[in-house]
C-alpha positions, 0 to 999 in steps of 0.5 A, a space after each residue: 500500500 502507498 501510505 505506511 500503516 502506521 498512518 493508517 492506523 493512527 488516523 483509523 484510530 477509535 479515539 479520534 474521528 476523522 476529518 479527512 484532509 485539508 484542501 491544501 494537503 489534497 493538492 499536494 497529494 495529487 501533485 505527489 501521486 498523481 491523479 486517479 485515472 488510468 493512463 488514457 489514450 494519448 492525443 493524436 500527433 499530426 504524424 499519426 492523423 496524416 498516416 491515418 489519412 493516407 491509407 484513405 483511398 481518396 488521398 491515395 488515388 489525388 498523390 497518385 495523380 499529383 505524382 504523375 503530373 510530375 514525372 511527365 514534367 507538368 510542375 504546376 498540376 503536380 503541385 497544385 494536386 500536392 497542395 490540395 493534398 495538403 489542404 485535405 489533410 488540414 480539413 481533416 485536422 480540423 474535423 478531427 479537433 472538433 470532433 475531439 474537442 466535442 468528445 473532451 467535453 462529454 468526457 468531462 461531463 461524464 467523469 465519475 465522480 466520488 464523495 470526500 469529506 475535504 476541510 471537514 464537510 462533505 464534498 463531491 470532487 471528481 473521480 481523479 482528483 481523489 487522492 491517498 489519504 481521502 477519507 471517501 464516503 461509500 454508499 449502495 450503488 456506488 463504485 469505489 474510487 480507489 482502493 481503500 481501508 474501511 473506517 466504519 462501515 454498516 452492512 457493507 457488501 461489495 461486488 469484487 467480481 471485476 478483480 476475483 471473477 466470483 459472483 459472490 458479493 463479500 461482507 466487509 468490516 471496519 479495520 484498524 490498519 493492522 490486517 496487512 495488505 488483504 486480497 480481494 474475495 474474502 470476507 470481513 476483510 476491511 480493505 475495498 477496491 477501486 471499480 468495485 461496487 458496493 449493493 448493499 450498506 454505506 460507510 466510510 473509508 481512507 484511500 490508501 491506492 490511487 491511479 495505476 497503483 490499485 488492484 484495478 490499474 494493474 490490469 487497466 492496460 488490458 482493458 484499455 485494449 478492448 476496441 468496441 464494436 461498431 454499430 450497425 449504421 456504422 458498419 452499413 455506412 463502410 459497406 457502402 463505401 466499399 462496394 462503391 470503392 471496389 466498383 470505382 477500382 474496377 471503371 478505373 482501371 478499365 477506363 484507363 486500358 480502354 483509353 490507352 489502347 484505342 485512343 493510344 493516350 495513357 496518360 490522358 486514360 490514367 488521369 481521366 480513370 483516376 478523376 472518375 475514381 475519385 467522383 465515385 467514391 462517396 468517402 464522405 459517408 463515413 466522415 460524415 456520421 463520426 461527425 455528426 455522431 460527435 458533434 450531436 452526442 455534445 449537442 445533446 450534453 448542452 440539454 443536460 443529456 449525456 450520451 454514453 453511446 452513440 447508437 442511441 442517437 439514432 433511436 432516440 427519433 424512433 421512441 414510442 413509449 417514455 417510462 418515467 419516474 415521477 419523483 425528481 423526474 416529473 416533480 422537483 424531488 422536494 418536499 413543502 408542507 402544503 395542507 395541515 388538518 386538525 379536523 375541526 379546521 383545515 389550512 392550504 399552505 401557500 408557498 408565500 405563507 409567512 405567518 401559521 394561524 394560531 388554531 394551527 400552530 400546536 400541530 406545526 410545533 408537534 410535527 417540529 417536535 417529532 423531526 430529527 434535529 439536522 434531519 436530511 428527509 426532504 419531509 422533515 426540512 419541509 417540517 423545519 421551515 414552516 416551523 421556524 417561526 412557529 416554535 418556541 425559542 425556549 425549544 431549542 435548548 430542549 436536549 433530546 433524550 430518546 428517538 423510537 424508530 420506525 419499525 415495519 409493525 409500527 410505521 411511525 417515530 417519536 422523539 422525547 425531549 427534556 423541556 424546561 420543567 424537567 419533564 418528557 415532552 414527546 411527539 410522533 409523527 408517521 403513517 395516520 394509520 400508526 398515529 390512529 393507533 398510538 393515540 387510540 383514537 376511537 372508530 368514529 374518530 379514527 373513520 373521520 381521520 382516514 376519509 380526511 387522509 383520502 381526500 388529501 392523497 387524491 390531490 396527490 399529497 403525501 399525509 402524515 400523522 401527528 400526535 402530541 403527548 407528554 410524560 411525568 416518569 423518571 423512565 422511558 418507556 421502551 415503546 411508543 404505546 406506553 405513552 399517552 399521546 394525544 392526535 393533533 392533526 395531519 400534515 399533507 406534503 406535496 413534491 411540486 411539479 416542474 413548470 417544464 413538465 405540461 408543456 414537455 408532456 403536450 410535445 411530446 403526445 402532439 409527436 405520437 409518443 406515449 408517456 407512462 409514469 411509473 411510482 412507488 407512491 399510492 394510486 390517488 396520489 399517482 393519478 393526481 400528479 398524472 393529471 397535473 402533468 398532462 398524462 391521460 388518466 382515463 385508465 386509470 392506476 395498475 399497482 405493482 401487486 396487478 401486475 405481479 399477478 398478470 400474465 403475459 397476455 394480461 401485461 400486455 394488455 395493462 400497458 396499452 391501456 394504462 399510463 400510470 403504474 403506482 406500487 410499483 416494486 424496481 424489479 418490476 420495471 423489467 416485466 413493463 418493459 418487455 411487455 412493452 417491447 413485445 408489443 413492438 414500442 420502441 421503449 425509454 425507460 428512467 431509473 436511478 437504483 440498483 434494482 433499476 438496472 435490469 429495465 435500464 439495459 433491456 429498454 432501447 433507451 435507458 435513462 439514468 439520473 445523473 444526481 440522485 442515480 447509483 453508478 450501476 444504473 449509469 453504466 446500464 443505461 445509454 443516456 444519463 439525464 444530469 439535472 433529471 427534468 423529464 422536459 430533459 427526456 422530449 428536447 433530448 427526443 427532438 435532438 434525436 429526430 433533428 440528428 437522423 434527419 439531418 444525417 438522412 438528409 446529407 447522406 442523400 445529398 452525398 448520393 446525389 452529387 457524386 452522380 455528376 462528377 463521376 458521369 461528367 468524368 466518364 461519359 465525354 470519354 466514351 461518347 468521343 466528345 474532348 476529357 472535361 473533368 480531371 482529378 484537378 477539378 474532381 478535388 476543387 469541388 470535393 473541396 466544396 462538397 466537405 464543409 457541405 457536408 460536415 457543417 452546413 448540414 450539421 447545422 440545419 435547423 430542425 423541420 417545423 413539424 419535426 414533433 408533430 409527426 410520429 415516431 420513424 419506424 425502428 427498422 426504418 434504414 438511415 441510407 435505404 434503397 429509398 434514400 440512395 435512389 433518390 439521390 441517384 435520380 436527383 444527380 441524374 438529373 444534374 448530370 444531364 443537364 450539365 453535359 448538355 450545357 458541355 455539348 451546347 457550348 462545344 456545338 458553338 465551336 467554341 473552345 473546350 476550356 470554355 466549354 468546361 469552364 462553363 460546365 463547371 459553373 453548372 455543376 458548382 451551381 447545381 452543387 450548391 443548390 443539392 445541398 439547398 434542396 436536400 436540407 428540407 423536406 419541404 419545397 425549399 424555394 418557399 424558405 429560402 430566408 428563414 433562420 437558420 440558413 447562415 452557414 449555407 449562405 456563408 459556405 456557399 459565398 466562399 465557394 463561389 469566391 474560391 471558382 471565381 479565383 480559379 476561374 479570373 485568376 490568369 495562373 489559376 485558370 491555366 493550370 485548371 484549363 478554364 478560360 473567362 467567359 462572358 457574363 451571358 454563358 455563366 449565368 446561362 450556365 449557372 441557371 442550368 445547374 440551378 433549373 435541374 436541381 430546382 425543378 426536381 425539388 418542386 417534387 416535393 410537394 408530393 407528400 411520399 418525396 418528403 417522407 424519403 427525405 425526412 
């Protein structure tokens, strides 16, 4: 171990309580060790990213043409290539820092983070900045931070299986620093271990290892080894790109022979098979969703939803049902008094209530009475702050003497005090049915009490009983039924519903998505914040112990007709879920506990709480929610959308405009008309094409009725034959239209610099309006100025600054073989390039084209 036992021992010792280390000892410590990770990996130099892109078979084919150029002794082409081969490696410098810098801070928000007591108050810090000699605090659910010594401890089990492989949970116990350096597995041992997991009991304990030096970074190396698999979209993405690949290989190859034995030009057949290799490779697909994988987990990170794995992107436009918890997820996870009942009067609390009314006062300093002093129960603080001003000031100097518990045969608790007079002052507070109980109220009184109970849990308050009592002995009793109390009154708690929550609930029914809540609490009180929410109530509450009891057939039918679950046991959650599944949902489901771990993993979206969550539910789930509103849960749904559609949107974009530059590379040739496209251009309007790609349909604002349809099918592709069809049928189009304006000008015997020139003003117009067209789903021409567009705008502005310079520019217009044309043939080229994109998109008034789109 890295601290000498005698320092264990001494600061283990019974007769002192820890307080842990000051912030300046800390910071020394971590200067000393280290932080408390594991070694990760290192960022990529820029030799390695560039050897990275030089196995990219676009990369390849333009140093392959660029070398070419130069060993016939054209110098200028051959540089040119070169320094586009330089500006593609700065481009994808630059996706690579964005994507990394959005993948850092996802990293930073998804830290673990661990509980310390630091200048002797508790404190959360992240994970790596706990070092030896922190006094952690452990507790149900939660991973150890790093390995350490057990100071006091109640119950505690921990899961060692991640160290021993066994199942078994073992016991731990408190140790004073003497057993030596322990092994994981045993039990009693009073040593824990980083990545462990406690499931049962709390306590506290002193780090002793930190960082690579734990039982756990010993075999870090080995599990930093693991590669995670690729998903699904992501493997269906690289399947297209190879078959592309595989199938521009071969037209290259035989275009380059074809030329080169009957035209008896090698050199023109390699450049132009080179060219046209180069226009059907779609290597932005694969680009494009690691791009927009990372830049959409961060989106999400900015609602405060934390993406764990990127395949939930992609399933969260297609969720049908959310399963959610009402407390902390609907409601604000606190508690204020609201109602207060003394059967002869009753009192609605109003939050900008300062002053209790007398008739009510006894009851509020009765409750007050019965509540720990520095009580951490959200009901007790509620109870503090109403009586503040209520009680006497004489109260509190009163010493408490005695707490009874709550027991399971007895759901209530009492406290006595010692008051000025030397006697026992006593109060309980509990269950109303113990409160009946331990004041023997009589049946009529007792039914009157319980009607009253019934009436505040259907406004959705949770009730407590209060009674008042007081004691001459010179002994407690051992129970609470020895003593005389006397009922004073019920007191009705509510946990507010969030302001966000209606709003969210309309938007998210309005996007056909079903809402369940699910609740420990009693029906009344579920169904009465349901109705507040906005759930529909119509079937009413199931209880857990309805559905412990249903078959299958019967939970299925349980939950198509009901939305609010009340009773409902965490391990429950797993039979909802399923049900759910089987009857095709795509599910959502929130949870915070270990026990909610099971329903987590098996729902398609798993939704841990950030705050109150244990760690074993964040690593089943695939999203973490960090301030657990459920107005979270729906922007979260609407991001999710927004992502498939914008990747459907640029993956058909993508289809389309390489339809004209592979068909303007190859076609000339075999129709015997003069070379058009050679890789020079290919690469200039590739150099267009990536921006589009990678950050004007990344930023493409949401489509207006984005929440009012519904959900996508799950099994419908992100790139179908649908998709690629249309983007073929649209590059069609452009291709056509553009070498007729290459046949046009030549039929004029005009030049062929300037018959390509204007060609290229075609395809640069037609580029830019794809990207337009396929950014809505709707007919673009009618949104042309709404918000939103200003990275289309900009990006196209300096596109056309870029051709205009390769056009006017003298040295640039040589090397690319352009020549100036006349104002007439650009804009004639132009408004040919813009006519065929733009007449097809008129087709999307036809509602079956927008739902291929979107």
């Amino acid at each position: 171990m890295t601290i000498p036992q005698a320092i264990v021992r001494a600061a283990l010792s019974p007769n002192q309580i820890p307080a842990g280390l000051t912030s300046d000892e800390a910071t020394r410590q971590l200067e000393r060790y280290g932080p408390n990770a594991m070694p990760s990996d290192a960022a990529k130099s820029v030799f390695a990213i560039a050897k990275e892109i030089l196995a990219e078979p676009m990369l390849l084919l333009l140093l392959a043409a660029a070398t070419l150029y130069l060993m016939v002794g054209e110098l200028a082409e051959g540089l040119l290539l070169a320094g586009f081969a330089a500006l593609t490696l700065g481009l994808v410098f630059f996706q690579q820092q964005r994507s990394e810098k959005a993948l850092a801070a996802l990293r930073t928000l998804g830290a673990p983070s661990a509980r310390v007591i630091r200048d002797g108050k508790e404190c959360t810090i992240l994970g790596h900045l706990v070092v030896p000699g922190d006094l952690i605090l452990i507790d149900e659910g939660e991973r150890i931070p790093a390995d350490a010594i057990l100071h006091a401890g109640s119950g505690l089990v921990v899961d060692e299986s991640l160290l021993t492989g066994e199942s078994v949970p073992v016991r731990k116990r408190a140790g004073d620093g003497n057993e030596g350096s322990g092994e994981p597995g045993g039990d009693d041992q009073p040593f824990v271990y980083a990545s462990t997991l406690v499931v049962k009991g709390h306590g506290t304990a002193m780090v002793l290892d930190t960082g690579t030096r734990t039982r756990a970074g010993r075999i870090g190396a080995s599990l930093a080894a693991i590669v995670v698999e690729r998903t699904r979209l992501q493997i269906s993405v690289n399947r297209i790109v190879r078959i592309f690949g595989g199938l521009a290989a071969i037209v290259c190859c035989a275009l380059a022979i074809f030329y080169g034995v009957y035209r008896e030009d090698w050199l023109q057949g390699v450049l132009s098979g080179i060219a046209l290799a180069m226009g059907m490779l779609p290597e932005e697909f694969p680009v494009v969703l690691s791009i927009f994988l990372a830049i959409g987990a961060w989106r999400l990170a900015q609602l405060k939803v934390l993406a764990r794995r990127p395949a939930v992107i992609e399933t969260l436009g297609a969720a049908t049902v959310l399963c959610v918890d009402k407390t902390g997820t609907l409601t604000e996870n606190r508690m204020r008094v609201r109602f207060l009942d003394i059967l002869a009067d009753q009192l609605e609390v109003r939050p900008d209530l300062r002053d209790t009314p007398q008739p009510f006062r006894s009851l509020v300093t009765a409750a007050w009475l019965a509540t720990r002093p520095a009580s951490i129960d959200p009901m007790d603080r509620a109870v503090t702050a109403l009586a503040s001003p209520v009680r006497g000031d004489n109260m509190l100097d009163w010493p408490m003497v005695r707490e009874y518990s709550l027991k399971p045969e007895l759901l209530a608790m009492s406290i006595a005090w010692k008051d000025d007079a030397g006697h026992f002052a006593v109060a309980c507070k509990g269950a109303p049915e113990a409160v009946i109980d331990l004041c023997h109220l009589d049946d009529g009184t007792a039914k009157r009490v319980m009607e009253r109970v019934q009436a505040m849990a259907g406004k959705g308050l949770r009730v407590l009983g209060v009674g008042i009592g007081t004691s001459t002995r010179e002994e407690l009793p051992d129970s609470q039924h020895d003593f005389d109390f006397t009922f004073a009154g019920l007191v009705g708690f509510e946990d507010p519903l969030r302001e966000t929550v209606p709003p969210a609930v309309r938007e998210a029914l309005r996007a056909g998505i079903s809402i369940k809540m699910i609740t420990g609490d009693y029906p009344a009180t579920a169904m009465a914040i349901a109705a507040a929410a906005g759930i529909d109530t119509k079937g009413g509450a199931v209880t857990g112990n309805q559905l412990e009891r249903a078959d299958a057939n019967e939970l299925e039918l349980l939950v198509s007709s009901a939305n609010v679950f009340a009773r409902v046991m965490p391990e429950q959650k797993l039979r909802l879920v399923e049900a759910l599944k089987r009857r095709g949902e795509v599910v959502a489901m929130t949870g915070d506990g270990v026990n909610d771990a099971p329903a987590l993993k098996a729902a398609h979206i798993g939704i841990a709480m950030g705050k109150r969550g244990t760690d074993v539910a964040r690593e089943a789930a695939g999203i973490v929610l960090l301030d657990e509103d459920f107005g979270r849960i729906v922007s979260a749904v609407k991001m999710g959308r927004r992502i498939f559609d914008n990747l459907r949107k640029v993956m058909i974009y993508i289809s389309a405009v390489h339809v004209p530059i592979a068909g303007l590379a190859l076609l000339p040739l075999i129709t015997g008309m003069p070379p058009l496209f050679f890789p020079a251009h290919v690469v200039l309007i590739e150099m267009i094409i990536d921006p589009m790609c990678s950050i004007v349909f990344e930023r493409t604002p949401p489509e207006s009725d984005i929440m009012k349809r519904p959900p996508r099918p799950v099994g419908d592709p992100l790139v179908g034959f649908a998709q690629v069809a249309l983007g073929i049928v649209q590059g069609s189009a452009l291709l056509f239209v553009c070498l007729g304006v290459y046949q046009l000008f030549l039929y004029q015997d005009t030049s062929v610099e300037a018959a390509r020139t204007a060609t290229f003003v075609a395809v640069t117009a037609g580029n830019l309006s794809l990207a337009l067209s396929n950014s809505r789903r709707e007919v673009v021409v009618l949104h042309l100025l709404e918000r939103g567009r200003m990275s289309f705008w900009i990006a196209s502005a300096i596109a056309v600054a870029i051709v205009s310079a390769c056009i006017f520019q003298p040295h640039l217009a040589s090397l690319f073989g352009f020549t100036r044309p006349a104002a007439g043939q650009a804009a004639l080229a132009a408004a040919a390039g813009i006519t065929a994109v733009f007449l097809f998109d008129l087709l999307k008034f036809i509602p079956v084209m927008r739902r291929i789109v979107g």
